[in-house]
Each structure stands twice: as structure tokens, then as C-alpha cells.
KELO-376966 format. One record per residue (C-alpha): residue number from 1; residue in one letter; z, x, y. Coordinates in steps of 0.25 Angstrom, whole numbers. Layout:
# residues N
    i  aa     up   east  north
  NUM   A      Z      X      Y
...
# end
This chain:
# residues 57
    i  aa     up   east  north
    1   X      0      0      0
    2   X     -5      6     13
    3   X      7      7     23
    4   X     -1     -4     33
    5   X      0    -14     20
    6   X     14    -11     18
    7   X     16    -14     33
    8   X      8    -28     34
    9   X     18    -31     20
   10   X     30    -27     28
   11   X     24    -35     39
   12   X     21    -48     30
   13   X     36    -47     23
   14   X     42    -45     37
   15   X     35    -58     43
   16   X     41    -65     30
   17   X     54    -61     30
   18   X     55    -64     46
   19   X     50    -79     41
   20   X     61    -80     30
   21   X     70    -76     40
   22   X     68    -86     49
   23   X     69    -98     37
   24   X     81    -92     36
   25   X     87    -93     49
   26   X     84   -107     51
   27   X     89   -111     38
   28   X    101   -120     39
   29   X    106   -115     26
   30   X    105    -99     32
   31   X    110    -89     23
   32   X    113    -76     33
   33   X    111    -66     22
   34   X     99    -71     17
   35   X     96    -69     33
   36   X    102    -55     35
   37   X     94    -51     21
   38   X     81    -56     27
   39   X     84    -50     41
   40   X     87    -36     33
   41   X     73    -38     24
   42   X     66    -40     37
   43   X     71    -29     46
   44   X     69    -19     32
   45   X     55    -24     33
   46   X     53    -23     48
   47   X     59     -7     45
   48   X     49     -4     35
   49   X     37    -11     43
   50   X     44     -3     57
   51   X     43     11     48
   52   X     30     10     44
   53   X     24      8     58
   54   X     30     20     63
   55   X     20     31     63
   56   X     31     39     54
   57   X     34     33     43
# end
């Protein structure tokens, strides 16, 4: 897998996690670690994505 492909992945997960996120915060029946799980699988994502853009990686 070319690094752009892994990228657009990343990118493609990131978007899904960030809409799985927001069914879960207007859930009346929230469950906040599910949230804070979600929140940590996003922002590891959004890392990876931020460390493969930079020109040293």
C-alpha cells in the first residue's frame, strides 16, 4: 500500500469515527466510555494521518 492510499484509509476511518462519535453524543442513552474510546481511536487516527503528512516521516 502506497503511503497516499494508507492516507485516504486514515482519512476514510477518521470521517467514520467522527460520525460514530456524533450518534454517540446525541444519544440519550450515552455511555461516556464508549465516547472517550471513540474520542482516543479518533485522535490516534488523526496522529497517524498528521505524521505521514509531515515531510519527515
Amino acid at each position: 500500500m502506497t503511503v497516499q492510499a494508507h492516507l485516504e484509509s486514515l482519512q476514510k476511518k477518521h470521517g467514520a469515527l467522527e460520525e460514530e462519535l456524533h450518534s454517540l453524543m446525541v444519544s440519550p442513552s450515552r455511555n461516556e466510555a464508549e465516547v472517550a474510546e471513540c474520542k482516543r481511536r479518533k485522535l490516534r487516527i488523526k496522529d497517524e494521518i498528521e505524521r505521514l503528512k509531515s515531510p519527515i516521516h
